[in-house]
LUMDRENMAR-195333 format. One record per atom (N, C-alpha, C, O, CB): atom name; x, y, z; residue in three letters; residue number from 1. Coordinates in pm, whole numbers. Glycine has a CB too. Layout:
BEGIN
 vexza     c1     c2     c3 lumvo baro
    CA      X      Y      Z   ALA  NUM
...
This chain:
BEGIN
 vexza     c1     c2     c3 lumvo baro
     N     85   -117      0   UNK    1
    CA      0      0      0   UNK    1
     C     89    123      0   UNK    1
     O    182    128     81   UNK    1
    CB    -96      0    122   UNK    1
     N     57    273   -127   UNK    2
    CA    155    319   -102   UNK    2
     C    106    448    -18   UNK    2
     O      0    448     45   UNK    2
    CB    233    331   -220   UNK    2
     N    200    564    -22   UNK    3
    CA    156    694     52   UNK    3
     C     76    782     40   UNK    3
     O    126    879    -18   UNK    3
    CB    221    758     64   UNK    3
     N    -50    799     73   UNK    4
    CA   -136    862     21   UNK    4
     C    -74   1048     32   UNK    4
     O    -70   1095    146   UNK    4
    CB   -278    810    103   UNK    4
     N    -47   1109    -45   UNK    5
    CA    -54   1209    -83   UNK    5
     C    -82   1329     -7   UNK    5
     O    -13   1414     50   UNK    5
    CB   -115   1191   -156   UNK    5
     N   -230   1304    -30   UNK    6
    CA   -315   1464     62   UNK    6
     C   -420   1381    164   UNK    6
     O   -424   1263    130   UNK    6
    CB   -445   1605    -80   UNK    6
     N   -485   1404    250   UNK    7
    CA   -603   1350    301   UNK    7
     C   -667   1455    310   UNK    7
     O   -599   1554    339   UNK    7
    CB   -603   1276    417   UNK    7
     N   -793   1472    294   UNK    8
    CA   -931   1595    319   UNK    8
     C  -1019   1540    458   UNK    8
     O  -1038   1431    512   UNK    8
    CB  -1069   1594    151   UNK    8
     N  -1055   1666    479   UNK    9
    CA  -1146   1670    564   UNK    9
     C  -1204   1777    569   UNK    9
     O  -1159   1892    572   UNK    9
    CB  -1113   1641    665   UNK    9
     N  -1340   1727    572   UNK   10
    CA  -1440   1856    534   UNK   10
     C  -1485   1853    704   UNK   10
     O  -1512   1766    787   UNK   10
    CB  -1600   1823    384   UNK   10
     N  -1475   2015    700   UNK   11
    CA  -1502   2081    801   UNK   11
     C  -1645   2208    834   UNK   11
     O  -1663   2307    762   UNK   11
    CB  -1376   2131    806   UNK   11
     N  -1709   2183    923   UNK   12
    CA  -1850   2269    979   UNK   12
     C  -1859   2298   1061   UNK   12
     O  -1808   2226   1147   UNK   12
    CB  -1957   2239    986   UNK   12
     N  -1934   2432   1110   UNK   13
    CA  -1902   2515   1228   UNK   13
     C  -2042   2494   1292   UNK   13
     O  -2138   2547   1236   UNK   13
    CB  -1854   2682   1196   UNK   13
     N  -2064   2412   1417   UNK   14
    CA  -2130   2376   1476   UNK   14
     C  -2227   2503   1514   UNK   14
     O  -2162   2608   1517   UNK   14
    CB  -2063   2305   1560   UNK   14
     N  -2364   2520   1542   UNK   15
    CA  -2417   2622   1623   UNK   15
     C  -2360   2703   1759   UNK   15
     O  -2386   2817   1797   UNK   15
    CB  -2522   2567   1654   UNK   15
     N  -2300   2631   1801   UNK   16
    CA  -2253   2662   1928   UNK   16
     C  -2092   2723   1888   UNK   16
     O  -2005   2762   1966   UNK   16
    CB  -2261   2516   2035   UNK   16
     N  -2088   2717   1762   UNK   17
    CA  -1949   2794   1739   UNK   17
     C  -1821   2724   1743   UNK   17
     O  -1715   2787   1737   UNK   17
    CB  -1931   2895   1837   UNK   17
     N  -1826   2566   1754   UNK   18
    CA  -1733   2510   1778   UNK   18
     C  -1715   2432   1666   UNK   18
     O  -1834   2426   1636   UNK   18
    CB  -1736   2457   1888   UNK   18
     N  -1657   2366   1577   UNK   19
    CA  -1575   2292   1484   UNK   19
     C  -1595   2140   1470   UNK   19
     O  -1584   2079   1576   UNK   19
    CB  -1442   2314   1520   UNK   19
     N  -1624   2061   1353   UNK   20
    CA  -1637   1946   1358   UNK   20
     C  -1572   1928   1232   UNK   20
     O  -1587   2007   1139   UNK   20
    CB  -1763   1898   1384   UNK   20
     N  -1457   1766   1223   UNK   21
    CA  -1395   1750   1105   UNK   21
     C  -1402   1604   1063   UNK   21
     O  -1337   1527   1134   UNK   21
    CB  -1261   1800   1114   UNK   21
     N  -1446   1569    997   UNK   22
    CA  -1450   1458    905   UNK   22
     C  -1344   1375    795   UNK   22
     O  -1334   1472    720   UNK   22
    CB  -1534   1499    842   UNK   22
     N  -1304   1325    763   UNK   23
    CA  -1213   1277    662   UNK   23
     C  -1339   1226    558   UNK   23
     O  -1445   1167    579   UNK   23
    CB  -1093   1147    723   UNK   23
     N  -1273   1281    435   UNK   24
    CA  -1349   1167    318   UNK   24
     C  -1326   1058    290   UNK   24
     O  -1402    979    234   UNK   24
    CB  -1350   1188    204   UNK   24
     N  -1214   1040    327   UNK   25
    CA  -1157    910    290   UNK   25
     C  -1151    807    405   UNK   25
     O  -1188    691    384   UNK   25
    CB  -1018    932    237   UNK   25
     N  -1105    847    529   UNK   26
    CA  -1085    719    632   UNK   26
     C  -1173    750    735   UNK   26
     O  -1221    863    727   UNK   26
    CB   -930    694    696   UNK   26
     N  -1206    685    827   UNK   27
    CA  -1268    698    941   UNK   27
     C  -1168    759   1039   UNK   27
     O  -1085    707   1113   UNK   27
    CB  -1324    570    983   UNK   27
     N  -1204    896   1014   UNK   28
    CA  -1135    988   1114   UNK   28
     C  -1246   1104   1157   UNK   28
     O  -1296   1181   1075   UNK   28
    CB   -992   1061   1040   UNK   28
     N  -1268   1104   1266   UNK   29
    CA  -1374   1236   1313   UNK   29
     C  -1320   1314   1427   UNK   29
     O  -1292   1240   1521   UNK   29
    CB  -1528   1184   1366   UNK   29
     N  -1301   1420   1444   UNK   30
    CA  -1281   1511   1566   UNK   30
     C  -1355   1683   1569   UNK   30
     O  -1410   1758   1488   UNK   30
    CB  -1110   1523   1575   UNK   30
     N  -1329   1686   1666   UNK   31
    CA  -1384   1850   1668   UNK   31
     C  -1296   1948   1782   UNK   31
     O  -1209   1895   1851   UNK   31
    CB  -1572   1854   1722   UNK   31
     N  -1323   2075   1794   UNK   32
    CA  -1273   2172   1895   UNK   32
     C  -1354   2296   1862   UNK   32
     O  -1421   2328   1765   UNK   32
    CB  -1109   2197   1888   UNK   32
     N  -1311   2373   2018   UNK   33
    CA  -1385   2479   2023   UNK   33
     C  -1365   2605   1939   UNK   33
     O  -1441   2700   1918   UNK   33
    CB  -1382   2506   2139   UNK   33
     N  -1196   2568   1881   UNK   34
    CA  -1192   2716   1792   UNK   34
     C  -1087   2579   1678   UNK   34
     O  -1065   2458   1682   UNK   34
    CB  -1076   2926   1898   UNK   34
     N  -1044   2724   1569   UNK   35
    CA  -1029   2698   1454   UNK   35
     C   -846   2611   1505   UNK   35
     O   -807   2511   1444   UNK   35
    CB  -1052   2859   1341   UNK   35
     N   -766   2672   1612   UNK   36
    CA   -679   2642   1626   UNK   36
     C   -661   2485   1688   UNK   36
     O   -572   2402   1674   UNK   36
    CB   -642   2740   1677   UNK   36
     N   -776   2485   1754   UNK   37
    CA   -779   2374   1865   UNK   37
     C   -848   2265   1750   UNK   37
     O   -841   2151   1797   UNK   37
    CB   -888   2418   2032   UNK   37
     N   -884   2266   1674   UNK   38
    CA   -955   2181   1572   UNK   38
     C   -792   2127   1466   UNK   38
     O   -751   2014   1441   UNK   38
    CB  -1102   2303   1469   UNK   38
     N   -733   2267   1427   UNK   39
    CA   -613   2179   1343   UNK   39
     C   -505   2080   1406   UNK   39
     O   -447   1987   1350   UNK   39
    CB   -523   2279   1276   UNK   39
     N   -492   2133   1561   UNK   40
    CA   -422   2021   1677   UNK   40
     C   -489   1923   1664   UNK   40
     O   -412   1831   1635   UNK   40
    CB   -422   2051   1833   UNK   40
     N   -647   1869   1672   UNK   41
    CA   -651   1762   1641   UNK   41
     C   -658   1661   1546   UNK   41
     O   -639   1539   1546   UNK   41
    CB   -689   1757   1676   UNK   41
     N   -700   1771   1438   UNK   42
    CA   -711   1690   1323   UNK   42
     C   -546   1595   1298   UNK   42
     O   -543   1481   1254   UNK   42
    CB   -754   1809   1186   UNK   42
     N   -419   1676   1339   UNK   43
    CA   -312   1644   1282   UNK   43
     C   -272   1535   1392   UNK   43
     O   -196   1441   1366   UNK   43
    CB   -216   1768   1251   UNK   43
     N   -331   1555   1518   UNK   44
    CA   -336   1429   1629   UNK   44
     C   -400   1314   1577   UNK   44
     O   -350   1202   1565   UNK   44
    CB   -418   1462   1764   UNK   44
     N   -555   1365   1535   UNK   45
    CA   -610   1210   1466   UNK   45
     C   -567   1113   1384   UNK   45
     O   -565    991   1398   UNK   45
    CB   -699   1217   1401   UNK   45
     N   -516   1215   1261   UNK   46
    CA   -478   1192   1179   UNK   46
     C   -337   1089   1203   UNK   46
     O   -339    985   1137   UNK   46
    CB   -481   1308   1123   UNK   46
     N   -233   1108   1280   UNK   47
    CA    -89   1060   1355   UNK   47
     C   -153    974   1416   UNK   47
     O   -107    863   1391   UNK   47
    CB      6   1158   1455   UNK   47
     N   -267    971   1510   UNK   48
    CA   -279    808   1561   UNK   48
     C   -356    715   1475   UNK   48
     O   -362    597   1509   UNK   48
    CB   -354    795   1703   UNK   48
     N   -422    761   1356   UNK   49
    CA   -483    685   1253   UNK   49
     C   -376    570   1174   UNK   49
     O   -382    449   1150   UNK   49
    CB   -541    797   1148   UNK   49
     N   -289    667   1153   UNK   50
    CA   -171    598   1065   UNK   50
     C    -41    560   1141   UNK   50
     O     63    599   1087   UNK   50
    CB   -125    700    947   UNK   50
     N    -28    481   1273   UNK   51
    CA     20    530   1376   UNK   51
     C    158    434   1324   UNK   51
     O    276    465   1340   UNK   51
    CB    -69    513   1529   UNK   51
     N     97    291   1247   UNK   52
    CA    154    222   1223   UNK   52
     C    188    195   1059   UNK   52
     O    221     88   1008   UNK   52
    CB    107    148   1293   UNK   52
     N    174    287   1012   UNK   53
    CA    189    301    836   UNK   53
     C    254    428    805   UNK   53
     O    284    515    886   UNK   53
    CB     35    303    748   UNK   53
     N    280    431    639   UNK   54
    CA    333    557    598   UNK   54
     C    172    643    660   UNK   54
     O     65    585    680   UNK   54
    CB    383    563    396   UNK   54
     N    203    818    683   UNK   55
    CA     96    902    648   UNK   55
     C    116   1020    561   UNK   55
     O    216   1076    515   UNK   55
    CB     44    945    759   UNK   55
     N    -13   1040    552   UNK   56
    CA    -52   1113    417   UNK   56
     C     82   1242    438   UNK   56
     O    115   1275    552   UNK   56
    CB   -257   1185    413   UNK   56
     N    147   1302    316   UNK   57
    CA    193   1431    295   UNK   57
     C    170   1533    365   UNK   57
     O    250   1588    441   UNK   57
    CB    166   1466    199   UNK   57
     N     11   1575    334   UNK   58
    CA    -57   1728    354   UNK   58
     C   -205   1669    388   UNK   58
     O   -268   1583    326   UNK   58
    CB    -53   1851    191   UNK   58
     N   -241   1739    506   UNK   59
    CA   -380   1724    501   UNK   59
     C   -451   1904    439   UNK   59
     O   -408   2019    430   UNK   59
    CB   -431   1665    683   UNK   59
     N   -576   1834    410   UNK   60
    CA   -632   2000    396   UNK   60
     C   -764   1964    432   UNK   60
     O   -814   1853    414   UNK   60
    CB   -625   2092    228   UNK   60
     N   -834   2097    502   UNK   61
    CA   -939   2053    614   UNK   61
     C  -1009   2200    481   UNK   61
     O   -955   2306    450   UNK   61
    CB   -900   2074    856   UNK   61
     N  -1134   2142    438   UNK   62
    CA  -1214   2206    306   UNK   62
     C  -1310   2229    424   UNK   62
     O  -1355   2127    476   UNK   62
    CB  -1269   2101    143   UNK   62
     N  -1358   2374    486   UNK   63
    CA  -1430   2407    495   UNK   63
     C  -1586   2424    465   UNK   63
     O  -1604   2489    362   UNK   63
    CB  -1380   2437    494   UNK   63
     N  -1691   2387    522   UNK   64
    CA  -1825   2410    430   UNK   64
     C  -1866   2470    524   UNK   64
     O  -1868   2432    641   UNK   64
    CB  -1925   2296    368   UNK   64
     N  -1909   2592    471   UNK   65
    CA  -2065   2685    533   UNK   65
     C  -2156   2688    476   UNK   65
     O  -2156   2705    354   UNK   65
    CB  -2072   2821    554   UNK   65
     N  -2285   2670    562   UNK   66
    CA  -2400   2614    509   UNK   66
     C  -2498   2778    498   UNK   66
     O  -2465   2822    608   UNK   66
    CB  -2465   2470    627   UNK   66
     N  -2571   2864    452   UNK   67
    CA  -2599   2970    488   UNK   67
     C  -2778   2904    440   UNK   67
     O  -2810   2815    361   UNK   67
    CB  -2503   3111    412   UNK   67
     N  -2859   2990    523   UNK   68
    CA  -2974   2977    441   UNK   68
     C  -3047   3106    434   UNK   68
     O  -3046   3197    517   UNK   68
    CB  -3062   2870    490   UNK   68
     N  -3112   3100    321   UNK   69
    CA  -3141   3242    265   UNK   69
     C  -3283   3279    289   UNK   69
     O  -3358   3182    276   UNK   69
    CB  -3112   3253    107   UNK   69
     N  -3328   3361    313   UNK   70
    CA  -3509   3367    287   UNK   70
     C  -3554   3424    153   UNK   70
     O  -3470   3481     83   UNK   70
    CB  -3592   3475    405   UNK   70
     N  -3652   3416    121   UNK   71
    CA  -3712   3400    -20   UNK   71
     C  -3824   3506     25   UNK   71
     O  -3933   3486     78   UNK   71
    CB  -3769   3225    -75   UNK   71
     N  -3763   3625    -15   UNK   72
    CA  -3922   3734     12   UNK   72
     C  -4058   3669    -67   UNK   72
     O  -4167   3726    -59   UNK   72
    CB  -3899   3926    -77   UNK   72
């Protein structure tokens, strides 16, 4: 198996203002209360995911904001 490259994780900003991150690819989930405390873990999850294999290059955490609009 070789080195995966990049890993993603799409990322959403909870109501309460706090951070939730996902991987698309592996079963990886974490969250934190701010934007800083969220990339500590993602790069923690991520290090004990692959604890025992090559890991990915670069992660990049793809943001989604969800907005909803009203319709006069």
């Amino acid at each position: 198996m070789g080195q995966e490259a990049e890993i993603i994780f799409e990322v959403t900003q909870e109501a309460d203002g706090g951070y939730v991150a996902e991987c698309l690819t592996e079963s990886i989930f974490t969250q934190a209360d701010d934007w800083e405390g969220l990339e500590r873990n993602v790069q923690e999850a991520v290090a004990a995911f692959y604890f025992d294999r090559p890991h990915p290059k670069t992660i990049r955490l793809h943001f989604v904001k969800d907005e909803i609009l009203k319709v006069a």
